[in-house]
N, C-alpha and C positions, 0 to 999 in steps of 0.2 A: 133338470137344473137345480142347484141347490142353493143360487141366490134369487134374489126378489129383480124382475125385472124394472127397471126405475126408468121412465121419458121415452118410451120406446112404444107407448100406446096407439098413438099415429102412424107410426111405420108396422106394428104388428097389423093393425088392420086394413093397409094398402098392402101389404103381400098377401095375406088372407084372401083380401077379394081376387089379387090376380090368380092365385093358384086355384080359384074357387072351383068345385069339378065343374059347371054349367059353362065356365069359359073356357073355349074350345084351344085360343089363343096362349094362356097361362100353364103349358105343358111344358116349360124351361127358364126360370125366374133367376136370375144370379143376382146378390146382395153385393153392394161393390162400395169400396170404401178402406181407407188406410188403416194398416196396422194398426191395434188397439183399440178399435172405433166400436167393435160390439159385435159385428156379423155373425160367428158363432155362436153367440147367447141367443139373438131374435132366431136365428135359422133352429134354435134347437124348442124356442119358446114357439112358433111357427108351428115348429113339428107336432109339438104337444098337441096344439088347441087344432090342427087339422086334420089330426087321425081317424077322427069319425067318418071322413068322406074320404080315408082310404080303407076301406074295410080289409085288405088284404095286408096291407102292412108299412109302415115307416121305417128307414132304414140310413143309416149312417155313417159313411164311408168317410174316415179322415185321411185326407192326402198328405199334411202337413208333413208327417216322419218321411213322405219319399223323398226317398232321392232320383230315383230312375223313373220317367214317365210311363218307361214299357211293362213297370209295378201294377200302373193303375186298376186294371182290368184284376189283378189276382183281389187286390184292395175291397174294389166294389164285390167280386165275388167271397169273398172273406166278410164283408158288411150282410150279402143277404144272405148266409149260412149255407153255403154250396161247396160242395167238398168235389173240386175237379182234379179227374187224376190224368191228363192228357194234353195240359198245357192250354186246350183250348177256351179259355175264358170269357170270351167275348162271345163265343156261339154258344157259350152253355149260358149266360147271363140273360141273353137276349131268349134263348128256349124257354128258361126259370121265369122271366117277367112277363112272356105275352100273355098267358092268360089272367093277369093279375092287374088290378087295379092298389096302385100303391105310390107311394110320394122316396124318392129317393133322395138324400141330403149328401151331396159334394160340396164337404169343404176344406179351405186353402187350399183354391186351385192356384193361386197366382204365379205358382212354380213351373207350372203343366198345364198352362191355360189347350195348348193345340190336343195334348191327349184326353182333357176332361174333354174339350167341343166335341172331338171325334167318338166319342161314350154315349156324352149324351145326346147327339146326332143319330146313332144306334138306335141306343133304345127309344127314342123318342118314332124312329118308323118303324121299329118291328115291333112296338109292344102299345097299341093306341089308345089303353086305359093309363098308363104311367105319367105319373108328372115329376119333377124335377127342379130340386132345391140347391144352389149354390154358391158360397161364399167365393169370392174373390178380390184382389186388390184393381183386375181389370178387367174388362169385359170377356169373355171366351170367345167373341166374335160366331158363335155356332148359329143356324140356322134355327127361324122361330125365337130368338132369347129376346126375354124381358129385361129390361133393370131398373132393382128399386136400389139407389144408392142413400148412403146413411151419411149423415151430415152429425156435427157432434152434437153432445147434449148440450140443451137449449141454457143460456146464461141469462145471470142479473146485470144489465147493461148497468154504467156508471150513474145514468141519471134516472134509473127506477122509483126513484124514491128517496126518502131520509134513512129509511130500517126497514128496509126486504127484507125480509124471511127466509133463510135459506134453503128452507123444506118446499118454500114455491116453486122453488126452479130446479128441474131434473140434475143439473150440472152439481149443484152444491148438495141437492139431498142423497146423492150416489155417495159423494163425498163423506155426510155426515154418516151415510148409514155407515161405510165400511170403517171409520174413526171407530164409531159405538161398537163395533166390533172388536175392537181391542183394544181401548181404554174403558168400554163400559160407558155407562149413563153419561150424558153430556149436551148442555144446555146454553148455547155462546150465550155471551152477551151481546148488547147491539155492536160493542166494539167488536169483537172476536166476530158475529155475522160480517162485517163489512170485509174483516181478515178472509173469510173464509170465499167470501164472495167474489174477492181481489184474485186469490189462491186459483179458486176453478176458471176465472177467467186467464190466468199465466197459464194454465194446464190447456187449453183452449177447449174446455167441454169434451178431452178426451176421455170415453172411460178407464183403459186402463191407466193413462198418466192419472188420473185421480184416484184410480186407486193404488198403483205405488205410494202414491205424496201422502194419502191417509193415514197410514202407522205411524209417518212422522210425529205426528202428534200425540206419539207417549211419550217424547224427549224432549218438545220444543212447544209455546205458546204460539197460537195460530200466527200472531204478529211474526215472529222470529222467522216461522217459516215463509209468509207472505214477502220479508223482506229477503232471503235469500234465494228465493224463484224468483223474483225479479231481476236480481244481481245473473244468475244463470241462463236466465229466458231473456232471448229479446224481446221487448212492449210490441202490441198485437199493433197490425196497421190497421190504418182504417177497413171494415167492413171484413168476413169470414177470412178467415188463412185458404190459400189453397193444399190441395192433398200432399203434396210435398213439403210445406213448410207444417203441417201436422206431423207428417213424419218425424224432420227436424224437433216439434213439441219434444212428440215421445222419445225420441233418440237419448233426449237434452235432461229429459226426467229417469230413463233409464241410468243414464251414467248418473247424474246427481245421487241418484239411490245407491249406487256401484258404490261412489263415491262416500257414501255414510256409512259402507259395511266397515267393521272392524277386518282388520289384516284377515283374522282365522275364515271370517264368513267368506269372504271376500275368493278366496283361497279354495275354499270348497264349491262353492255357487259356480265357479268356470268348468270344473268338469260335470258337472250335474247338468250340461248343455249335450254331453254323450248320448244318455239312455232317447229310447223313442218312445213314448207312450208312461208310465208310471211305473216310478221305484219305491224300492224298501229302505228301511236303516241300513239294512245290512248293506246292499248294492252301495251307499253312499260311502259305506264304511272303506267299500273297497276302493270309490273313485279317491277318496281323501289321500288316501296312498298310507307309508308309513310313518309321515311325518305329524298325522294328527293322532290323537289318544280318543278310544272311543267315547269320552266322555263330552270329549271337547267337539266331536262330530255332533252327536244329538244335542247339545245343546245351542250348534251353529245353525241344524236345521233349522231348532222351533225358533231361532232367531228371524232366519228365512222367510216363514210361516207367517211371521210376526209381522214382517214387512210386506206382504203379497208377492213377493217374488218368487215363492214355491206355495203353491195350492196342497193342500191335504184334503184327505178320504180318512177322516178318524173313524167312520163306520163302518171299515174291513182291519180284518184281526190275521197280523198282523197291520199297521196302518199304510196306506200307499201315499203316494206323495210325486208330484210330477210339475213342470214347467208350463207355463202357457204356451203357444205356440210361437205367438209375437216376441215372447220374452228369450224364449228358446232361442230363435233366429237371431234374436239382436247379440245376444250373448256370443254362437259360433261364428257370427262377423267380426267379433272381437275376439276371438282366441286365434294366437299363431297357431300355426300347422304343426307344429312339433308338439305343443300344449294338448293339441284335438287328438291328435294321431296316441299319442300317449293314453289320454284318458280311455278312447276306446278301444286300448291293448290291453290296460287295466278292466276294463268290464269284458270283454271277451273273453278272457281268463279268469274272471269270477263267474262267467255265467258257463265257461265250462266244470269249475267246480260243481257249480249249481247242478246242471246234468245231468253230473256222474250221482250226488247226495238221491237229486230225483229217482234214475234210477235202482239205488237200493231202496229208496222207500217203496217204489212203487212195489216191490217185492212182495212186502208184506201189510204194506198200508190198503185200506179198503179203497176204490177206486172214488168214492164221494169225499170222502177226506183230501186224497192225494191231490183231485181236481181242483178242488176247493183252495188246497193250499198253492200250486203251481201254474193254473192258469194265469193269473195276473202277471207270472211271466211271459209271456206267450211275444206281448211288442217289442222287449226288451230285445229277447231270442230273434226276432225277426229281422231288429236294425240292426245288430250285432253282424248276422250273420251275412247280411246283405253288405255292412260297411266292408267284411273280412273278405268275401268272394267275388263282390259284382263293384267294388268302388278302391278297388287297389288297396284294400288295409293290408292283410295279412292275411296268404294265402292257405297257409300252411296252419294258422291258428283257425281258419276257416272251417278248415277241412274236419282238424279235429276236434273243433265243436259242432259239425254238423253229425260227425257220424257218432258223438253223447248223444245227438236231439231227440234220436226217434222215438223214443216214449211220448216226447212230447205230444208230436203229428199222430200216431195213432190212436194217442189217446182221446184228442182233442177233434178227430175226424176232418183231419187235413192231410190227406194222406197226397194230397194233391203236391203242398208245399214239400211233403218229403222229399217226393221226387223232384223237383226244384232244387233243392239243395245239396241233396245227395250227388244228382247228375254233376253237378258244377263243381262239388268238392271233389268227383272222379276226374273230370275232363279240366280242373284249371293247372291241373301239377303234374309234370312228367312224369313215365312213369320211374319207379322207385323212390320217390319222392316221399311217401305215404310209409308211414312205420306198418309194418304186419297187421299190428291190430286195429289202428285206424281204417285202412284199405280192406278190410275183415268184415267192421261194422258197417259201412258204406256199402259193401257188394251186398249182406244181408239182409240190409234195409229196402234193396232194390232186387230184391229174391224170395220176398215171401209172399203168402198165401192169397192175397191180392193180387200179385205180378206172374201167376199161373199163365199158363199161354204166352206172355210176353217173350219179345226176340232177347236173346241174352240172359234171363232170368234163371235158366236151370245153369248154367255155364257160369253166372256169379255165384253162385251156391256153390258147386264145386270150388271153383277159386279161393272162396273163402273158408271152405274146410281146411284147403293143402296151405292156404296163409297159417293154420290155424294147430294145425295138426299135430306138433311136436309140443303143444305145452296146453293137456287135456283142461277143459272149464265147461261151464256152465255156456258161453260164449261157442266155442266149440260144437258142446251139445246143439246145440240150437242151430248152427250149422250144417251138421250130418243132418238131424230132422229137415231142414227144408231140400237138402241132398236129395233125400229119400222122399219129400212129398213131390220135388217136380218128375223124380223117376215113376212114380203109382201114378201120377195122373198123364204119364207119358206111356202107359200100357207096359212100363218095364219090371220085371218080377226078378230078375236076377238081382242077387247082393242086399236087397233092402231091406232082409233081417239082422245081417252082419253091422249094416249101418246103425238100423236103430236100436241092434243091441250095445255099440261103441259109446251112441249118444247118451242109452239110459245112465254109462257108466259115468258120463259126466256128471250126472246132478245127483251123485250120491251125496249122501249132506243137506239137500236142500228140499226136501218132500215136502213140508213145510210153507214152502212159497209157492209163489205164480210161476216162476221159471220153469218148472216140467209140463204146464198145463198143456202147451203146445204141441209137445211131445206126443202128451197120452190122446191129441187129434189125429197123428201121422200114425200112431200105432194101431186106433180101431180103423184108419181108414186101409190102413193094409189089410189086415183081419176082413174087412169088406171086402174089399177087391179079391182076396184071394179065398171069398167064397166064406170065411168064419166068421158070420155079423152074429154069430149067437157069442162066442168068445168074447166080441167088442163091446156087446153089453154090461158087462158087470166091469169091465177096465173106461167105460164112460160114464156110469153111473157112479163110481167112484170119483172120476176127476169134476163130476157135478156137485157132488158132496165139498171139496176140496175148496173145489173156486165160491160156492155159497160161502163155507166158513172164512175165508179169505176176502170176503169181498170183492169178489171180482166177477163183476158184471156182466163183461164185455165176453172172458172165457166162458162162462158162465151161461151167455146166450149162444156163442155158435157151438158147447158142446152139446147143448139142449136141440141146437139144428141140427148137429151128426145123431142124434140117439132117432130124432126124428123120421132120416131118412132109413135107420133101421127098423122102423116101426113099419111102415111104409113097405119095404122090402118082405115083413113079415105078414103082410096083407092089412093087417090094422092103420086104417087110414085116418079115420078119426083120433085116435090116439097119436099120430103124426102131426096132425093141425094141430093137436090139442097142447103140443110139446114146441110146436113155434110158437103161438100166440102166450106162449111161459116166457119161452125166451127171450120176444119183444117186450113184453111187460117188464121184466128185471131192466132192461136196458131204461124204459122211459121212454117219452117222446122224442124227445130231442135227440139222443144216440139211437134210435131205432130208426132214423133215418142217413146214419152213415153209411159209407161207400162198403164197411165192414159185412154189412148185415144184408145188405141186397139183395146176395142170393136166400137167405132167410124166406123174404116178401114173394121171391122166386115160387120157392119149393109151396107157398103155402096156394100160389095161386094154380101150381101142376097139382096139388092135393084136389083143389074146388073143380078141377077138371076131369081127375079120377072121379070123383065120388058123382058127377054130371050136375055140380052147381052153376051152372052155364055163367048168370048174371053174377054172381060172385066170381065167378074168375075171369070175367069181362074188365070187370074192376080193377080187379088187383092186377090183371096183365098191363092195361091202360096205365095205370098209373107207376106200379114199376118199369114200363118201358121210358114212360117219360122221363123217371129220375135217373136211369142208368142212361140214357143219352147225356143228361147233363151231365153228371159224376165223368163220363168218357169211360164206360165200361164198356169194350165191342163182347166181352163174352155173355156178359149178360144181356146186353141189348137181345143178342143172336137168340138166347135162350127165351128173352121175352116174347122176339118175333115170331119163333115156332110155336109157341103158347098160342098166340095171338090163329096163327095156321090153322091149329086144332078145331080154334073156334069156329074159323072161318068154313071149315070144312064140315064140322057141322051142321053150318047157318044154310047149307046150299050150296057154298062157293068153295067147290074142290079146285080153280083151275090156281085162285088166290091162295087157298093154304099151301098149293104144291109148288106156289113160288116161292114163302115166305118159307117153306123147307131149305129149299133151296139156297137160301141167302145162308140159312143157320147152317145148313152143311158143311157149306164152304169157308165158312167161317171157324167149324169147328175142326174142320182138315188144316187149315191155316193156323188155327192154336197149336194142331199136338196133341190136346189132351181129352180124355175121358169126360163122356156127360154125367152126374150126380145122378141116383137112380130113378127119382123123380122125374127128370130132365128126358135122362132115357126113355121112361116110360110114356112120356110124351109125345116122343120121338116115332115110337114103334108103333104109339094108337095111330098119329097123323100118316104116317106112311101106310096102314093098313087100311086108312081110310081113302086116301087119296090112290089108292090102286084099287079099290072098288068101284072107283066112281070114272077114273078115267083112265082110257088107253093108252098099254103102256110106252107107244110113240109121244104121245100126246104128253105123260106126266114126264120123257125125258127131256124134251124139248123146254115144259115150263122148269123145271127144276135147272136147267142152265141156265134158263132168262132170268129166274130169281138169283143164280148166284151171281151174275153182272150187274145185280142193282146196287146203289149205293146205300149204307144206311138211313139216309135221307129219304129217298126214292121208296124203300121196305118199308120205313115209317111212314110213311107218306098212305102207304097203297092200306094201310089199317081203320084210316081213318073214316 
């Protein structure tokens, strides 16, 4: 948090002790309390000071930007860094949290009160170390829930005193601080304390009504404004307001603020209720439309700014700048439908320019840079796309800014969302509906190196060549290449030199960039498959040179995993491992844990297998089985569980590795495609051992039982 908590010491430490870990009871605590009242400042100051006794981790899921309840589940998965690519969220969230002890914060349920209960109903029985933190305006009614409800800040009643202090009372010292924040040094006098004290009680001890009303005071003596909140505000009745006539408070302080912006602000601050999560100048520039001049934007913001109505982040370069939640809300209850629907046709069209700018930079920009500069779009990108395709905006603008997005999702290891969005910009518009090259990027997004084995994957690949194929690109290229990588991993050898020699001719021009990198994977994996891995070497060790000078990471680590499995191939095993663990280093922690890189984790635990590191590849199969359940990878899983077989078959138990064969078998006759040579070689030791040890009635019989198990069931029998 980056303000001072102020009167809020008494309720931080009554949620403390309930969520304390020793209390068995405080596994579901919701903060309950009217808009403006504070809940996400304590819920985040909560977080802070209780982190210690979640040793596994604190996490943050804000509901405010949904709009659809059936969101929530991607939301919480997106909060604890889970990249699912299978739609399945709620089983991969509850997989990710059981063995973990950790505090989850859900706030502004008050939209989706029945989907947050059912979350955290969830998690709360399958995961019995988790506790759970939640803002709302009303209870979730969920099974087990606590409530600490927050009352406003504490006030100088009328007969305190002659000259109260206004630093005494939480009400007026929130007040004063946020004034000294933009008028600087400031000292009332007894007159001006009484004003002020007058002030916070009109506001009724709301925090954010006290802090709209605060800026006030670079244009007005505390008296002037003391008397024009009373003119506006009805006089408080006797004893607290209830939560409704607080609402009325803040509603009342809301427009009085509306009401003091000059025309221009005024004008700009309605569509700045669009974006979801934080914007830039630039996005503003766009919501302004063309009736403002940029000069007159940025200095309507830091007016904004000026007044509390838009929050700043001066400490990201470019600066960010975003709505409160409350302020947010109140704002699109006040916009007509044609005002709203406008605004966010104008940012959907700015952020598909954004995109397309993204995509060229990604080109040739190093991938810390690019990151660095285009994540903070990421909420934008996501309300945009969800107002465009799942809430009736525009289907068609939808579309064709889902199929700019995908740099974004693979960049950012959400490769889950792509498929999200991609699916529904294919299935929400008839067909022909879709320009060529829209319907192009959309089928390729849902065709690449990831969606191997999937039903329809090789068949959007084609599609989007013959969309494609009369007007040669870089787009194209990239095309033919996945043409040809789902043909190689489908055992087909005809045509696929013709292909990738068509593709090479695409990115004549551009050697230079990322865009071939792809390429020169489809190329050595052919070379493999058709028996030339000595050939593949110096056309991958080139594109390793390539992607280092480029900055690219991510190419960078899975061409280091294909050189790997050629090393591998060439009997040098250690120099295999020694060429992943390159690979996961370039990427870092954080991305060495995407859906991308899996089979990386794969290859390096059939490596500790080759070489008979038994307990290292106990490890590393356990633990990438785990993560490719949750991610919803069924090839990898498969690949994990036969890993897992080997083991098992060495440990003693050949009747167990010839089931969990069994599962991967069929599952890899299900895909289509070809095992990695690693994988394969996995394949061959466990089936040469498991026909050593049993009869070969006996291993036909287990090898069917294991193909009838469910993933569930396979994992299940490892443990």
């Amino acid at each position: 948090p980056l303000t001072r908590l102020i009167g809020r010491e008494a309720d931080l430490q009554a949620v403390l002790a309930l969520l304390a870990p020793s209390r068995s009871s405080g596994r579901l605590v919701t903060l309950l309390g009217p808009g403006g009242i504070g809940k996400t400042r304590l819920a985040l100051e909560v977080a802070d000071q209780a982190a210690a006794g979640f040793p596994d981790g604190v996490w943050l899921a804000e509901l405010g930007p949904l709009a659809d309840p059936a969101a929530l589940p991607l939301a919480v998965a997106r909060a604890l860094g889970i990249d699912v690519r299978n739609f399945a969220y709620r089983a991969a969230i509850l997989l990710w949290l059981a063995p973990r002890r950790g505090l989850l914060l859900l706030d502004n349920c008050e939209h989706m009160p029945e989907a947050a209960a059912a979350m955290a109903e969830a998690i709360l029985r399958a995961c019995p170390q988790m506790a759970i933190l939640a803002t709302s305006r009303e209870p979730l009614r969920a099974e087990g829930e606590l409530h600490h409800r927050l009352a406003p800040l504490a006030l100088a009643e009328p007969e305190e005193g002659a000259d109260p202090a206004p630093e005494d009372f939480p009400a007026s010292a929130l007040f004063l601080e946020r004034a000294r924040a933009v008028i600087g040094p400031f000292t009332p006098d007894p007159a001006q304390a009484r004003d002020i004290l007058a002030i916070c009680r009109s506001l009724d001890g709301l925090p954010l009504a006290l802090e709209l009303a605060a800026p006030l005071l670079q244009t007005q003596h505390p008296a002037q404004l003391r008397a024009r909140l009373e003119q506006r505000l009805p006089p408080l009745a006797a004893g607290r307001r209830t939560a409704p006539a607080r609402q009325q408070t803040l509603a009342a302080t809301l427009d009085w603020s509306l009401a003091l912006l000059a025309p221009a602000e005024l004008a700009l601050l309605r569509p700045l209720a669009a974006p979801r999560g934080s914007w830039s100048l630039e996005a503003a520039l766009c919501l302004a439309g063309a009736a403002m001049a940029p000069d007159a934007v940025q200095a309507a913001v830091a007016r904004l700014v000026d007044t509390s109505l838009v929050q700043a982040d001066l400490a990201r370069d470019p600066p960010r700048y975003r709505l409160l939640q409350a302020t947010r809300s109140a704002l699109l209850d006040r916009l007509p439908a044609g005002e709203a629907e406008g605004a966010q046709a104008r940012l959907a069209e700015w952020l598909a320019g954004l995109c397309r700018r993204a995509a060229a930079d990604w080109e040739t920009m190093p991938d810390a840079a690019w990151h660095a500069r285009y994540r903070p779009e990421l909420d934008m990108l996501r309300g945009s796309l969800a107002w465009a395709l799942e809430e009736a905006g525009d289907p068609a603008q939808g579309a064709l800014l889902a199929s700019l997005s995908e740099t974004f999702w693979s960049e950012f290891a959400s490769t889950g969302e792509l498929t999200r969005w991609f699916d529904r910009a294919l299935a929400i518009l008839p067909p022909g509906a879709l320009s060529p090259e829209v319907e192009a990027r959309l089928l390729l997004g849902r065709s690449g190196w990831l969606a191997i084995g999937e039903a329809g994957a090789a068949d959007a690949a084609g599609r989007a060549v013959a969309l494609l194929q009369d007007a040669p690109s870089p787009l194209l290229g990239r095309a033919l290449a996945q043409q040809a990588l789902h043909r190689i991993m489908a055992g087909e050898a005809a045509g696929i030199g013709a292909l990738l020699q068509q593709a090479a001719a695409c990115f004549l021009g551009w050697a230079d960039t990322k865009a071939p990198l792809g390429l020169r994977r489809v190329e050595a994996l052919a070379m493999l498959r058709q028996g030339a891995s000595e050939e593949a070497r110096p056309l991958l060790a080139a594109a390793i040179q390539a992607a280092a000078r480029l900055g690219a990471a991510r190419d960078q680590a899975l061409l280091l995993g294909d050189l790997a499995e050629l090393e591998f191939l060439a009997g040098d095993i250690d120099q295999a491992a020694a060429l992943v663990e390159q690979a996961l280093s370039v990427l870092g922690p954080a991305r060495s844990r995407s859906a991308w890189v899996q089979h990386l984790h794969g290859a390096l635990a059939s490596y500790s297998l080759m070489r008979g590191d038994v307990d290292g590849a106990r490890r590393l199969s356990a633990d990438r089985l785990y993560a490719t359940r949750i991610m919803g990878m069924p090839r990898e899983v498969a690949a994990n569980l036969e890993r897992a077989g080997l083991l098992a078959a060495r440990e003693g138990k050949p009747r167990l590795g010839a089931r969990l064969m069994g599962f991967a078998e069929a599952r890899q006759d299900q895909a289509g495609h070809q095992r990695s040579p690693s994988s394969q070689a996995v394949h061959d030791r466990l089936l040469a051992e498991v026909s050593a040890a049993l009869a070969p009635a006996d291993l036909s019989a287990l090898r069917a039982e294991g193909a009838g198990l469910s993933e569930e069931m396979a994992a299940a029998a490892t443990a």
